[in-house]
Gaussian input, Z-matrix of N, CA and C with variables (Angstrom, degrees):
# hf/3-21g

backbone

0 1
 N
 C     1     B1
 C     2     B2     1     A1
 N     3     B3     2     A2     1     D1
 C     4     B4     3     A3     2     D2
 C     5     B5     4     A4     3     D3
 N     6     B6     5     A5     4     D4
 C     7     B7     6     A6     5     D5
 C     8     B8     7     A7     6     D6
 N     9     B9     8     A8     7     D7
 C    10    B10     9     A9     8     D8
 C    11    B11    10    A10     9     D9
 N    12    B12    11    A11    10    D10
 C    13    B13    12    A12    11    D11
 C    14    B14    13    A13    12    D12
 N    15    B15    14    A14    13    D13
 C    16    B16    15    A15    14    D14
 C    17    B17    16    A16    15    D15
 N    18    B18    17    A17    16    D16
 C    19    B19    18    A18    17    D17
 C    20    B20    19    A19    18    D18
 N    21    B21    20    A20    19    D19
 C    22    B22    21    A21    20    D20
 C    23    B23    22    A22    21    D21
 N    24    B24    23    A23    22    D22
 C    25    B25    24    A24    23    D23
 C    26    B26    25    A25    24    D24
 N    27    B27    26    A26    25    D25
 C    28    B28    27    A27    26    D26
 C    29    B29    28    A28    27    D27
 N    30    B30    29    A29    28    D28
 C    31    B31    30    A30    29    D29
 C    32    B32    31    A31    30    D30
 N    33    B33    32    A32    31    D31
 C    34    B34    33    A33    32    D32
 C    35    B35    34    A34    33    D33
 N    36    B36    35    A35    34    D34
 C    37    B37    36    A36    35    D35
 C    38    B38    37    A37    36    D36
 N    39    B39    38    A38    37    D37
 C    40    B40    39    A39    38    D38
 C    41    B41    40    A40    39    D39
 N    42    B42    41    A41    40    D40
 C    43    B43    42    A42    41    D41
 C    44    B44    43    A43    42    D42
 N    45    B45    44    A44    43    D43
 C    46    B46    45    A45    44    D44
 C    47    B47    46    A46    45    D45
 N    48    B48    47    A47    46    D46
 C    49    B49    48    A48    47    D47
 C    50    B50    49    A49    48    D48
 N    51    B51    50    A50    49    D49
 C    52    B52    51    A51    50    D50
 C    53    B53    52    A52    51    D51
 N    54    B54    53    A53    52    D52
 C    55    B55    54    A54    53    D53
 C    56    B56    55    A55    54    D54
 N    57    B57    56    A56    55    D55
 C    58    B58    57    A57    56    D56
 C    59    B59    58    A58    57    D57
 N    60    B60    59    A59    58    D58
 C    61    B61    60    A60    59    D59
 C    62    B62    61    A61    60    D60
 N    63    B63    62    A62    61    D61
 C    64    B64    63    A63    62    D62
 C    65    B65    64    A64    63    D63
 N    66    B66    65    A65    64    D64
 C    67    B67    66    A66    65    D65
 C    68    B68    67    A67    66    D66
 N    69    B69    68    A68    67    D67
 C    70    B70    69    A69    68    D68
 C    71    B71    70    A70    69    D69
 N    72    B72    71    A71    70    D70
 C    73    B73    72    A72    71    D71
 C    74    B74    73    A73    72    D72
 N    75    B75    74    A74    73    D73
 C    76    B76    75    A75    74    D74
 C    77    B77    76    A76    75    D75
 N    78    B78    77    A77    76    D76
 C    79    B79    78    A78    77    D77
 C    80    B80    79    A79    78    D78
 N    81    B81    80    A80    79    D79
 C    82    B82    81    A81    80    D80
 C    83    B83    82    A82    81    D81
 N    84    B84    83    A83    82    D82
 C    85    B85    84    A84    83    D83
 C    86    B86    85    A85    84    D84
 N    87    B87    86    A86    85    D85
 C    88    B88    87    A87    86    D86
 C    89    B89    88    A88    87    D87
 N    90    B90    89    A89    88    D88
 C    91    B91    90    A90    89    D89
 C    92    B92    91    A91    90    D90
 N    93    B93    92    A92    91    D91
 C    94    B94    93    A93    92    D92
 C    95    B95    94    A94    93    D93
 N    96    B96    95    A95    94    D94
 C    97    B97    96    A96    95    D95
 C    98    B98    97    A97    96    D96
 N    99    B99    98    A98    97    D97
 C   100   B100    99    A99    98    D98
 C   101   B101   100   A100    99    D99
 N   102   B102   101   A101   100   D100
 C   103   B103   102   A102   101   D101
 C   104   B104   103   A103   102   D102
 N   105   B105   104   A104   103   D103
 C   106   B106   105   A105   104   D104
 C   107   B107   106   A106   105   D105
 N   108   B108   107   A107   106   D106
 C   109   B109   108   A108   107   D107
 C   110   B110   109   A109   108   D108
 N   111   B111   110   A110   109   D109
 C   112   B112   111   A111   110   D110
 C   113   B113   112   A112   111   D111
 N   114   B114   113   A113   112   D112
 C   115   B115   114   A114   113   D113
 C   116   B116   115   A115   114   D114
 N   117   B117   116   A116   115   D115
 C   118   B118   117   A117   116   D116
 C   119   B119   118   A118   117   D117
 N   120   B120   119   A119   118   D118
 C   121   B121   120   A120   119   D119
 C   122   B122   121   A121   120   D120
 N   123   B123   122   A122   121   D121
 C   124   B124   123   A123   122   D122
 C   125   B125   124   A124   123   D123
 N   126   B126   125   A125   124   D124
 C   127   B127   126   A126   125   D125
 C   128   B128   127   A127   126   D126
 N   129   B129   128   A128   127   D127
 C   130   B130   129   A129   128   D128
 C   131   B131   130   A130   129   D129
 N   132   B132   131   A131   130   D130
 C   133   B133   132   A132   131   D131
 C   134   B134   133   A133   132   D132
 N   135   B135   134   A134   133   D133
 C   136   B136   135   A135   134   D134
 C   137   B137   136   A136   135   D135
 N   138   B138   137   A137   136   D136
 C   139   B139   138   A138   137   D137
 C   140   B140   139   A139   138   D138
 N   141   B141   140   A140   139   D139
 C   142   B142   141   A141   140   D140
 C   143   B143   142   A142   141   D141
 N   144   B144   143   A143   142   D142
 C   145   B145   144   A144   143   D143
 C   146   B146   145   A145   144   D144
 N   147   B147   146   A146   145   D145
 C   148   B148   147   A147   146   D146
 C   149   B149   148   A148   147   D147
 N   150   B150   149   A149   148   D148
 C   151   B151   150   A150   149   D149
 C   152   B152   151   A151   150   D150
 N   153   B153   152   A152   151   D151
 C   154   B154   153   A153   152   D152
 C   155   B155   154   A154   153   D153
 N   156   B156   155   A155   154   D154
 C   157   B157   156   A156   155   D155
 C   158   B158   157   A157   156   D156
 N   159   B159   158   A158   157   D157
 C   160   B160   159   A159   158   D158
 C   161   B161   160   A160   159   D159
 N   162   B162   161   A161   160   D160
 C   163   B163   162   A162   161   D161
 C   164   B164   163   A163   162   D162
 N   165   B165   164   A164   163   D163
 C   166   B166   165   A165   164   D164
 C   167   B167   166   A166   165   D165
 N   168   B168   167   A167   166   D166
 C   169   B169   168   A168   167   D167
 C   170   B170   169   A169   168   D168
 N   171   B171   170   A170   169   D169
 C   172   B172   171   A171   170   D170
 C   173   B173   172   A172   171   D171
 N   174   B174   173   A173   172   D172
 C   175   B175   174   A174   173   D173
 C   176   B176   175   A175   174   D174
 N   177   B177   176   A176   175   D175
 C   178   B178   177   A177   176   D176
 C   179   B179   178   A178   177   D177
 N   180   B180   179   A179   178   D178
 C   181   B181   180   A180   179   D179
 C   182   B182   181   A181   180   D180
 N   183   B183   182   A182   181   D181
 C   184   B184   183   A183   182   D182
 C   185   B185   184   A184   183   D183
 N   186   B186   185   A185   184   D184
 C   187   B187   186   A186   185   D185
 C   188   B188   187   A187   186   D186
 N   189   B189   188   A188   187   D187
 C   190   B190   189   A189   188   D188
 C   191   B191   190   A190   189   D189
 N   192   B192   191   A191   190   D190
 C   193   B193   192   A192   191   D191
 C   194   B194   193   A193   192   D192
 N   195   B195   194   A194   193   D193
 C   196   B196   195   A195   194   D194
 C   197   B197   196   A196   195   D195
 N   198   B198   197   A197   196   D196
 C   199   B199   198   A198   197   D197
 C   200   B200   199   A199   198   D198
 N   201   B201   200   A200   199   D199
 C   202   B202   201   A201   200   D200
 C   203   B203   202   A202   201   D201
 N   204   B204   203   A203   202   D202
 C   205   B205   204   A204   203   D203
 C   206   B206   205   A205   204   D204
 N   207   B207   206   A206   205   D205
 C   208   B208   207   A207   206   D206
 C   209   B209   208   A208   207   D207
 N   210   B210   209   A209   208   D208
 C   211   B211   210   A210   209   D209
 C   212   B212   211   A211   210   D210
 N   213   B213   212   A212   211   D211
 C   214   B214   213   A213   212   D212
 C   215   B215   214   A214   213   D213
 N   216   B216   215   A215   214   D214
 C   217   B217   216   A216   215   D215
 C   218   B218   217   A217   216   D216
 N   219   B219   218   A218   217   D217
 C   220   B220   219   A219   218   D218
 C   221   B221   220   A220   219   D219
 N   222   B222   221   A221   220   D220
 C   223   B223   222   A222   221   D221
 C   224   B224   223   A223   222   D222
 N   225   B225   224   A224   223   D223
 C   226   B226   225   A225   224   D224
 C   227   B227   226   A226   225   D225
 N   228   B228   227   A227   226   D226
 C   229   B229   228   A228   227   D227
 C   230   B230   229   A229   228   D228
 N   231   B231   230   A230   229   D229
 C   232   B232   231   A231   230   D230
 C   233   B233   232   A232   231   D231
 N   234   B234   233   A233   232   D232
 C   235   B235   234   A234   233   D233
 C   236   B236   235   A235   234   D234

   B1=1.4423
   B2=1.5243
   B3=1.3820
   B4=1.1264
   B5=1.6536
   B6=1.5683
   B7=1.4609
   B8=2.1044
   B9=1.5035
   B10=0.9341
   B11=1.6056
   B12=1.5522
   B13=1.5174
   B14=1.9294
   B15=1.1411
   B16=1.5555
   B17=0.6555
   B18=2.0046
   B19=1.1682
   B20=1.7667
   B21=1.3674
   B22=1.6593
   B23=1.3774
   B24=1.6467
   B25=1.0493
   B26=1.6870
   B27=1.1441
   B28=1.4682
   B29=1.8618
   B30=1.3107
   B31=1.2524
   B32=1.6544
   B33=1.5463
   B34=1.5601
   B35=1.5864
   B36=1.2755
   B37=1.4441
   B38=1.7244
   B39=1.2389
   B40=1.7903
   B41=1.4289
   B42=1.6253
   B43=1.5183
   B44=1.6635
   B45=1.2917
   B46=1.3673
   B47=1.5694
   B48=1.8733
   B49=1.1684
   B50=1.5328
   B51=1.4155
   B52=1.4129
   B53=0.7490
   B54=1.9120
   B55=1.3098
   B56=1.4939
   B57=1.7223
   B58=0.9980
   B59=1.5638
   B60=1.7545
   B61=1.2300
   B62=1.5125
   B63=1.1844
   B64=1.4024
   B65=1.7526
   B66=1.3021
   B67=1.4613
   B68=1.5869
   B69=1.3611
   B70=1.6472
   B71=1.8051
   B72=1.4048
   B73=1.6173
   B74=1.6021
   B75=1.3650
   B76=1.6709
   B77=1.4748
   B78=1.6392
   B79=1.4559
   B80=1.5554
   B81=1.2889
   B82=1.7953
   B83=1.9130
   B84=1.3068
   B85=1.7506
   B86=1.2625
   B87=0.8164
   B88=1.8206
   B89=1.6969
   B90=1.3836
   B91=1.2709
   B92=1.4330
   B93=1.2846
   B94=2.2041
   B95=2.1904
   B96=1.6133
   B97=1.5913
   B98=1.5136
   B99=1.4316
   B100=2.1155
   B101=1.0655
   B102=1.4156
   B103=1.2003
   B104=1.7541
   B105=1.7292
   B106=1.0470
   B107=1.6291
   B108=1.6268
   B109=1.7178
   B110=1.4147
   B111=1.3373
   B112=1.6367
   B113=1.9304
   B114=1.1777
   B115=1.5216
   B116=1.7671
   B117=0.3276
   B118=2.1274
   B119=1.7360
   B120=0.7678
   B121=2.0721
   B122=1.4969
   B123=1.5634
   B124=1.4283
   B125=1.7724
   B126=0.9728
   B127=1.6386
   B128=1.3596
   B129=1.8842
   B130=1.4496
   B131=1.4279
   B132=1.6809
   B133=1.6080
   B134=1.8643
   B135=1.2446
   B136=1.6706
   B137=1.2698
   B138=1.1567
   B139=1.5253
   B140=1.1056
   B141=1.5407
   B142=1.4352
   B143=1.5904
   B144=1.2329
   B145=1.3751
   B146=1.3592
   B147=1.4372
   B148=1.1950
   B149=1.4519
   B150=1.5807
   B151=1.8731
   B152=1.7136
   B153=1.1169
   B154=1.9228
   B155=1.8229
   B156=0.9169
   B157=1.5065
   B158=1.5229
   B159=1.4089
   B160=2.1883
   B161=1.3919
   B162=1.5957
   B163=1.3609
   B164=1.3081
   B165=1.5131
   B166=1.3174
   B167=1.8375
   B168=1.4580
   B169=1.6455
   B170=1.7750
   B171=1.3571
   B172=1.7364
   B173=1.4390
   B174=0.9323
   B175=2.0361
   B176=1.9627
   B177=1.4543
   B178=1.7066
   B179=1.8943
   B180=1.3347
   B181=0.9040
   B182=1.7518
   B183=1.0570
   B184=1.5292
   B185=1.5646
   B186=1.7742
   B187=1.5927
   B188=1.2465
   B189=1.4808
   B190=1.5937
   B191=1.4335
   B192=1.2758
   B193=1.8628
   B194=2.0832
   B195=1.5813
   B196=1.5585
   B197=1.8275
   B198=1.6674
   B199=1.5361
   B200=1.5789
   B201=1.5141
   B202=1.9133
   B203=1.5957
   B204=1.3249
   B205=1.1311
   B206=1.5588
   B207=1.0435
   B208=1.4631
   B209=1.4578
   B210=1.6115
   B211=1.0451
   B212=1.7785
   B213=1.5993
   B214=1.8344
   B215=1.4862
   B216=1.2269
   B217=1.3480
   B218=1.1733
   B219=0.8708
   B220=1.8858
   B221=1.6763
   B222=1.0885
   B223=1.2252
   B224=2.1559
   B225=1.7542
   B226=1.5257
   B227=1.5348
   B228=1.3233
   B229=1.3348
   B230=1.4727
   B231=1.5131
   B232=1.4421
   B233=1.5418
   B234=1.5379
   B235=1.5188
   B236=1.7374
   A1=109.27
   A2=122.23
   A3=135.95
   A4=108.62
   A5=103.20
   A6=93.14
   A7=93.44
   A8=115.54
   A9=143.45
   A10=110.69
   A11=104.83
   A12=95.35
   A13=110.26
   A14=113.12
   A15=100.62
   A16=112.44
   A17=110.21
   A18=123.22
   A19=93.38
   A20=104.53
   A21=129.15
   A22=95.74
   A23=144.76
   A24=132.79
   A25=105.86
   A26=129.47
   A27=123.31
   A28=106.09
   A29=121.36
   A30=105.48
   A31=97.47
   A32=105.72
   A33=124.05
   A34=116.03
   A35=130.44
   A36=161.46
   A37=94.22
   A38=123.33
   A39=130.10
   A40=95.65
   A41=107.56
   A42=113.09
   A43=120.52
   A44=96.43
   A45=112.67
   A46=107.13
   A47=113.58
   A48=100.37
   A49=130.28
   A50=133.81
   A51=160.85
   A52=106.99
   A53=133.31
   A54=129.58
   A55=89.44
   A56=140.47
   A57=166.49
   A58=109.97
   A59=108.26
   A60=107.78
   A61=103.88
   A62=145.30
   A63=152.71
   A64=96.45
   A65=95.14
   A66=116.08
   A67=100.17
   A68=115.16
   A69=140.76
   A70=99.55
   A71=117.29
   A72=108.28
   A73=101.88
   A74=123.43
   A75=122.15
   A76=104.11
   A77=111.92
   A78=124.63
   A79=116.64
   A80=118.98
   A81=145.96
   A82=90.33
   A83=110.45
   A84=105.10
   A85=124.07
   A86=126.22
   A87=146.08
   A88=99.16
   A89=114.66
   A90=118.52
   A91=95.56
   A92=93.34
   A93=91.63
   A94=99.00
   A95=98.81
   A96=69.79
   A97=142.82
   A98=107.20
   A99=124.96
   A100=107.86
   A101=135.81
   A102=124.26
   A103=107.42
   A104=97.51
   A105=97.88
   A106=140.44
   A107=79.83
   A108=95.11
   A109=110.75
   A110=136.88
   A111=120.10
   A112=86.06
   A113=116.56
   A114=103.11
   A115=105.54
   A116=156.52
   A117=161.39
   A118=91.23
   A119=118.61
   A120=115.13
   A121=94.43
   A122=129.82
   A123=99.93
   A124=97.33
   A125=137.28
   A126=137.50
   A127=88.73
   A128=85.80
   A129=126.16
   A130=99.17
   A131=94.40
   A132=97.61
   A133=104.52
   A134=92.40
   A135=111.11
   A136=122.39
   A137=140.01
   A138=135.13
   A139=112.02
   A140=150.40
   A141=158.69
   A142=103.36
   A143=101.00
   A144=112.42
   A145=111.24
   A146=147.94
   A147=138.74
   A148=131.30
   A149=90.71
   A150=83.67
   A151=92.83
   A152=102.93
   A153=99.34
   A154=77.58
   A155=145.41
   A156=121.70
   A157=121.84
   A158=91.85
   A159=81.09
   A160=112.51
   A161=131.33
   A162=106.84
   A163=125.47
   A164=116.86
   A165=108.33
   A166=135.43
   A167=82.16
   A168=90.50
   A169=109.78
   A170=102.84
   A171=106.35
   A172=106.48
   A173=113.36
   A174=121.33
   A175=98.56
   A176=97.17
   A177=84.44
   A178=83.86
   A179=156.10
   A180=164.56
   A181=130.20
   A182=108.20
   A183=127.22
   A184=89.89
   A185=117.38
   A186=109.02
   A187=119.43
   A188=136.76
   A189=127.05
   A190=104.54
   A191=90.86
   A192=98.34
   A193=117.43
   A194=82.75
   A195=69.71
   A196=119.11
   A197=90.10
   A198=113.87
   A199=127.80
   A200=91.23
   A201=114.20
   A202=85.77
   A203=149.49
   A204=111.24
   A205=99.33
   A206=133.26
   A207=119.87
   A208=121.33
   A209=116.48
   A210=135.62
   A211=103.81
   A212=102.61
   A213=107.11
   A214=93.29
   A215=157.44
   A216=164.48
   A217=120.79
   A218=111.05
   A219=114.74
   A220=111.57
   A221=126.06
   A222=114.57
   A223=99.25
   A224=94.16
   A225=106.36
   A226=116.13
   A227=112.59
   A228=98.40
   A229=128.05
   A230=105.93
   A231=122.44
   A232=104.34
   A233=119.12
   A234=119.06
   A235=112.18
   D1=137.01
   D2=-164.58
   D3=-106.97
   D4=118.40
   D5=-167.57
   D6=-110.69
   D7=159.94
   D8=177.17
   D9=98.81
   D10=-141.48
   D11=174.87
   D12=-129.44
   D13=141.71
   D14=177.64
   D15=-89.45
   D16=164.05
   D17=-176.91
   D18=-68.61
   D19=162.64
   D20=166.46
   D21=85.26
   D22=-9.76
   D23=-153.95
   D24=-88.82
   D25=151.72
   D26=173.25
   D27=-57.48
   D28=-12.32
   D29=-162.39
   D30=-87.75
   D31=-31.41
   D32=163.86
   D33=-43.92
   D34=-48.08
   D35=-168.92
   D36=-72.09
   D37=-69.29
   D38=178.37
   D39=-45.96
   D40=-74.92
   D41=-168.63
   D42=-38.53
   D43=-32.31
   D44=-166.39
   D45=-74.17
   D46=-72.58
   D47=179.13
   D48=-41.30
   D49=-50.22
   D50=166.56
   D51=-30.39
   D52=-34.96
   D53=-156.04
   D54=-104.40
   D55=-33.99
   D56=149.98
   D57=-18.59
   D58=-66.49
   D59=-176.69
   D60=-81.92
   D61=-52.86
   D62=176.22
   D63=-13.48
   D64=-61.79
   D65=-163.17
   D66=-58.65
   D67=-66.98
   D68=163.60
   D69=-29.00
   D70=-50.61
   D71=-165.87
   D72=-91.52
   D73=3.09
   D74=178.32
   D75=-99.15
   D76=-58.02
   D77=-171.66
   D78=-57.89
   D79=-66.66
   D80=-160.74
   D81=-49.59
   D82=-51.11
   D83=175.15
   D84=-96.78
   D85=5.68
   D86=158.52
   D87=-69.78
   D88=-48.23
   D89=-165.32
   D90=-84.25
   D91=-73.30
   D92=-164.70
   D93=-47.06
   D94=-33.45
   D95=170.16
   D96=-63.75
   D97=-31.92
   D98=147.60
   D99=-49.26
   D100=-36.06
   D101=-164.33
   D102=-69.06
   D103=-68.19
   D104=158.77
   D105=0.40
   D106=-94.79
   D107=-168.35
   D108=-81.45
   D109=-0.75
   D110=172.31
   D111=-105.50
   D112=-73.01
   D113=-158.20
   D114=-81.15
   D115=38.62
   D116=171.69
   D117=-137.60
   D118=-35.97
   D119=-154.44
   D120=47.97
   D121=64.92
   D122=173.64
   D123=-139.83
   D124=-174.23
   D125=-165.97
   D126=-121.67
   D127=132.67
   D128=-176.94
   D129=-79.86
   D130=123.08
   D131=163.31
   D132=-120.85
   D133=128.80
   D134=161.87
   D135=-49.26
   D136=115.13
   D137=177.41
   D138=-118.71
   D139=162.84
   D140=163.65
   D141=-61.42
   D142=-77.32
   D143=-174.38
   D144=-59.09
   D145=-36.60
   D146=168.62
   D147=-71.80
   D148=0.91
   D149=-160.90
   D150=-148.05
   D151=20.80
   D152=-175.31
   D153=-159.53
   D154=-96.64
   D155=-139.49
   D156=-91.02
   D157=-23.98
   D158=158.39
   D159=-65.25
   D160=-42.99
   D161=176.51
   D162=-64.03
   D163=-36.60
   D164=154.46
   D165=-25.55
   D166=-67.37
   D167=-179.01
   D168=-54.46
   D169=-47.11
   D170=174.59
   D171=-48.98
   D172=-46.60
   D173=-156.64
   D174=-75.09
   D175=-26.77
   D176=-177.78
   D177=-116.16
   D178=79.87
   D179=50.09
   D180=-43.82
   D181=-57.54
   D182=179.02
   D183=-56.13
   D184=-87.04
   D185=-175.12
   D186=-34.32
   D187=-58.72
   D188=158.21
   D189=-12.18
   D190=-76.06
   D191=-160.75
   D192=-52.61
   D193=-27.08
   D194=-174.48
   D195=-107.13
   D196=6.13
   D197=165.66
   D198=-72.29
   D199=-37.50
   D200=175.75
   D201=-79.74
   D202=-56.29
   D203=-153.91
   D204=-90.31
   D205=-32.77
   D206=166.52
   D207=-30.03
   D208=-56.00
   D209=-158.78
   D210=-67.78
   D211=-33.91
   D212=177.12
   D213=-92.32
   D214=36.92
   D215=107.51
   D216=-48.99
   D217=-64.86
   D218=168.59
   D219=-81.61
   D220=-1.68
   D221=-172.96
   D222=-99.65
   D223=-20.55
   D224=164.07
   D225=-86.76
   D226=-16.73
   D227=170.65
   D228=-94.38
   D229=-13.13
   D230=179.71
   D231=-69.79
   D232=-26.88
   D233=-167.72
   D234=-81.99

């Protein structure tokens, strides 16, 4: 019996995006806020759309992307 979760598995794919955007909704305004205020000198404004649903959309694009190639990883190592 095989304990955790495998790579290529859809449960891999959930875990994955989630961990993606989590990461995407802490980092992406941490940064543009440095960005901001040392090189611009200018005041950070918070937006919805810039800082909550593009990382989203990135975080469940990227996991796709790095789920399909996982998934042909094991499907080359199984052969």
């Amino acid at each position: 019996m095989k304990k955790g979760i495998e790579k290529g598995s859809v449960q891999h794919l959930i875990i994955q995006i989630i961990s993606i955007i989590i990461a995407g909704l802490i980092i992406f305004p941490l940064c543009d806020f440095l960005f901001c205020k040392i090189l611009q000198n200018t005041n950070f404004v918070y937006s919805v759309n810039d800082h909550i649903i593009e990382p989203i959309i990135f975080g469940v694009i990227a996991g796709l992307i790095f789920w399909t190639l996982d998934k042909k990883s094991v499907k080359k190592a199984q052969k």
